[in-house]
C-alpha positions in Angstrom: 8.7 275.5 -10.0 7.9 272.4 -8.2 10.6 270.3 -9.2 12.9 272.6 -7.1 10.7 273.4 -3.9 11.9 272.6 -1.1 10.6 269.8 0.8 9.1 272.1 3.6 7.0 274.0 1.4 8.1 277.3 -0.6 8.6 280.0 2.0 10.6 277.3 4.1 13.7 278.4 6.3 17.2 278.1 5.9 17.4 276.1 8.5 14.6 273.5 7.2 16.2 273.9 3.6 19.9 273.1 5.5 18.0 269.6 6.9 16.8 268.6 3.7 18.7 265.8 2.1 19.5 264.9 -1.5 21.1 261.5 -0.2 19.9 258.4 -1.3 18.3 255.0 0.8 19.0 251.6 0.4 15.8 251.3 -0.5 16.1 254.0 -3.8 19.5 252.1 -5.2 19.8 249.9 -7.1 23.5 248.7 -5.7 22.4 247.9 -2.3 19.8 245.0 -2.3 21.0 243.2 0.4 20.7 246.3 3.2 17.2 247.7 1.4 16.3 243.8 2.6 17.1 244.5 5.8 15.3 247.9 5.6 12.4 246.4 4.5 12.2 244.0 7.1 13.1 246.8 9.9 10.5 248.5 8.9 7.9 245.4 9.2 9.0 245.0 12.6 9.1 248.9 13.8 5.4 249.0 12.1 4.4 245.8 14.3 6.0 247.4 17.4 4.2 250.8 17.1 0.8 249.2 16.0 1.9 251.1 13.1 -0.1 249.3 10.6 -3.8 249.4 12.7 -3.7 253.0 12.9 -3.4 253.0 9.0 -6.2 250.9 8.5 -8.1 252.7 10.8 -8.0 256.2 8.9 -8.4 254.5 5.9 -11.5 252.8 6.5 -12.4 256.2 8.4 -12.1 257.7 4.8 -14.1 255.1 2.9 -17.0 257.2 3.8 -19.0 254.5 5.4 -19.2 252.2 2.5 -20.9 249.0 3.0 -18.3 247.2 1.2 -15.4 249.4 0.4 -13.4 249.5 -2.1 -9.7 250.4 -1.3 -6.0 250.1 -2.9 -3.2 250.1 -1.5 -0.4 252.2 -3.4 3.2 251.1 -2.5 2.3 248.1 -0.3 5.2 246.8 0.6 4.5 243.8 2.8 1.3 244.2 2.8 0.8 245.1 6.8 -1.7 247.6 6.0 -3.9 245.8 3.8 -4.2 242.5 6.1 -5.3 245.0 8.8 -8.4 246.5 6.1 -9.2 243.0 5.4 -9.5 241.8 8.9 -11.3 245.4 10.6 -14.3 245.2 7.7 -15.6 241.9 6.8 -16.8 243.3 3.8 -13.8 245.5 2.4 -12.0 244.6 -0.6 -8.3 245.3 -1.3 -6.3 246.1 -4.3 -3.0 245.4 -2.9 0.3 246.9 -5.2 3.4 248.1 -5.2 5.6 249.1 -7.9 8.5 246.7 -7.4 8.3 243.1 -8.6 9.8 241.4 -6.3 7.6 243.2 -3.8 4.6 242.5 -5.5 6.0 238.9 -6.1 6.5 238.4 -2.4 2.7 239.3 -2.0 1.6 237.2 -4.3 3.2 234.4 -2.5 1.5 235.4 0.6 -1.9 235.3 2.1 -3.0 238.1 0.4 -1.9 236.5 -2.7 -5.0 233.7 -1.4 -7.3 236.1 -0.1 -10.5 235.7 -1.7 -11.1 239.5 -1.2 -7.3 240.5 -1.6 -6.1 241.3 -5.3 -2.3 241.7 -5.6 -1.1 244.2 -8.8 1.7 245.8 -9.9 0.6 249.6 -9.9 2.8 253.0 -10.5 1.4 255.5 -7.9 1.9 258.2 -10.0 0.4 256.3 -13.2 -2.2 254.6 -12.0 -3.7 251.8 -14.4 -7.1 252.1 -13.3 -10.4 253.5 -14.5 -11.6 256.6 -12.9 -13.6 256.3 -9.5 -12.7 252.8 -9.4 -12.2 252.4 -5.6 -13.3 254.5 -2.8 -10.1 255.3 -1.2 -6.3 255.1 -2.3 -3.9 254.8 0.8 -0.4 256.1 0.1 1.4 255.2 3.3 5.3 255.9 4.3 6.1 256.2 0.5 5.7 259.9 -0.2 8.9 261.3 1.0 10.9 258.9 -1.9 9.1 261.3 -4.7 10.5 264.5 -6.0 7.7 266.7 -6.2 6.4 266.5 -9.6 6.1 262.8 -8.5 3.8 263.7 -5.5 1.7 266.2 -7.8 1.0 263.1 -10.1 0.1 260.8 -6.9 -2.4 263.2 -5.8 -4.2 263.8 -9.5 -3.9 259.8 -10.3 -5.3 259.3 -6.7 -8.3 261.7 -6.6 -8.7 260.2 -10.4 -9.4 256.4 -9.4 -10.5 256.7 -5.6 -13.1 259.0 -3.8 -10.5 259.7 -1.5 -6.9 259.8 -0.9 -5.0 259.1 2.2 -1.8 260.1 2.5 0.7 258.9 5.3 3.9 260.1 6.0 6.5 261.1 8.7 6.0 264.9 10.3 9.1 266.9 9.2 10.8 267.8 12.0 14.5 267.2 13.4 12.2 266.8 16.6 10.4 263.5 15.6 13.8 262.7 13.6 16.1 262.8 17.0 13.2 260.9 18.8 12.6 258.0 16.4 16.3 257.3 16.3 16.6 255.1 19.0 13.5 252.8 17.7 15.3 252.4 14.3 18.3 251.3 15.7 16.5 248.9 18.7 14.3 247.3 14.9 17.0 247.5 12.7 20.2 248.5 13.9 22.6 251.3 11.5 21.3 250.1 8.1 17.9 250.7 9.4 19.0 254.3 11.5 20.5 255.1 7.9 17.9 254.7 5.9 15.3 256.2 8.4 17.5 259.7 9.0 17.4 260.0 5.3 13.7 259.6 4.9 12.5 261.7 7.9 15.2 264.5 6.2 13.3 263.8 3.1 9.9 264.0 4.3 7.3 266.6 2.9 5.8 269.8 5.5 2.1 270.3 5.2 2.6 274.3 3.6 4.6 272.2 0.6 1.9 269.4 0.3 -0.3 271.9 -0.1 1.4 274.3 -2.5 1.9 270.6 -4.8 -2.2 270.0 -4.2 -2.9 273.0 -5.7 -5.9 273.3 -6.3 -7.4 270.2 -5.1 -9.1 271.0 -1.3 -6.4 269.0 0.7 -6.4 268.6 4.4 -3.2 267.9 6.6 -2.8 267.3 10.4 -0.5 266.2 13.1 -0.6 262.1 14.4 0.5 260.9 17.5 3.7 259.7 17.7 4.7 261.3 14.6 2.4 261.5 11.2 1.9 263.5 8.8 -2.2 262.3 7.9 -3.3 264.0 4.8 -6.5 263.6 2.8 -7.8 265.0 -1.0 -11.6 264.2 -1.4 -12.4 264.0 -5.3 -15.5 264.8 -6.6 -16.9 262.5 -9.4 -19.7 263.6 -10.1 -21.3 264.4 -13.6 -21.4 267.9 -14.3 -24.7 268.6 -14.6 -25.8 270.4 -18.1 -26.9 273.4 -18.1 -30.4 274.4 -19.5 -30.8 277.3 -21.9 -33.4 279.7 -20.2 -35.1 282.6 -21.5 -32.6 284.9 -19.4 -30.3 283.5 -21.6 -31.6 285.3 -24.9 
């Protein structure tokens, strides 16, 4: 059952199953708003200092299949680092910014995507996405994924593949390798709220053999990113069927 696979995939080790986590981030209570503040804004800066946010809007624009005016949403925004970067690569993209927290989308509305005259701020549910089908031609999912259990994840990737032509997903590469390494960056953006927060995600993260037992059967493709990502894309099809014409092999 996928609600109890583990996050490295089903035949994962008992080593990988001993470094999964059940703990929870700042960021996931509801108790700790001041230090998921301070995570959020760690993580704004540690995006800024790794050029985190161009190389998302590079591969999502990559995946907008060389639209002349692409259509692309944001799922779980944040501060809306990703989406600025769209807007400002491709003249001609828009952007359906959203995240599912209010105050999050309230901050964006605020902002100067909230202004945009090709920026649209809304508060969207990844996993329920109020949208009509093929409305956008890619979805970007970016440093999100690890907070959902895994029937969560299965419903990203069918609302995803439902309202885009494409859907990136971003993530951290699970391994206490990349976890050990990024340590020292989390503490130099954020200091031990930040380091706690960032252990506890990396621990949570999803291996490529589990997204792909959850994408079952949609064709998903997974690969390594320098200096860390997990890059994962599901091309939907949305085409009509086409109808099938009685012949006279058919009787």
């Amino acid at each position: 059952m996928t609600a109890v696979m583990p996050r490295g995939g089903p035949d994962a080790s008992w080593l990988d199953r001993r470094y999964e986590t059940d703990v929870p981030e700042y960021l996931d209570r509801p108790d700790t708003p001041h230090e998921a503040a301070r995570v959020r804004r760690a993580l704004h800066r540690m995006q800024l200092l790794t050029r985190g946010y161009d190389r998302y809007a590079r591969w999502t624009l990559e995946r907008a299949q060389g639209a002349p005016h692409p259509r692309v949403l944001e799922l779980g925004a944040g501060t809306g680092g990703l989406s600025r970067r769209v807007l400002r690569r491709h003249p001609q993209a828009r952007v359906t910014v959203s995240d599912v927290a209010p105050d999050a989308v309230a901050a964006l509305e605020a902002g100067p995507l909230g202004a945009h005259p090709r920026a649209a701020v809304r508060r969207l549910d990844a996993t329920a996405i109020d949208a009509p089908d093929a409305a956008f031609d890619v979805a970007v999912f970016a440093a999100s994924l690890h907070h959902l259990p895994p029937d969560g994840v299965r419903a990203v990737l069918r609302e995803g593949t439902r309202v885009a032509g494409a859907l990136l997903l971003i993530d951290a590469w699970r391994s206490p390798w990349v976890c050990a390494a990024a340590v020292p960056l989390m503490f130099a953006t954020g200091g031990p709220t930040h380091v706690h927060d960032g252990v506890i995600s990396l621990r949570k993260a999803y291996g490529a053999a589990a997204l792909r037992e959850l994408a079952t059967p949609l064709p998903l493709t997974v690969r390594f990113a320098f200096p860390g990502y997990l890059v994962a894309t599901v091309t939907a099809d949305h085409r009509e069927p086409v109808p099938r014409t009685r012949s006279t092999a058919d009787g």
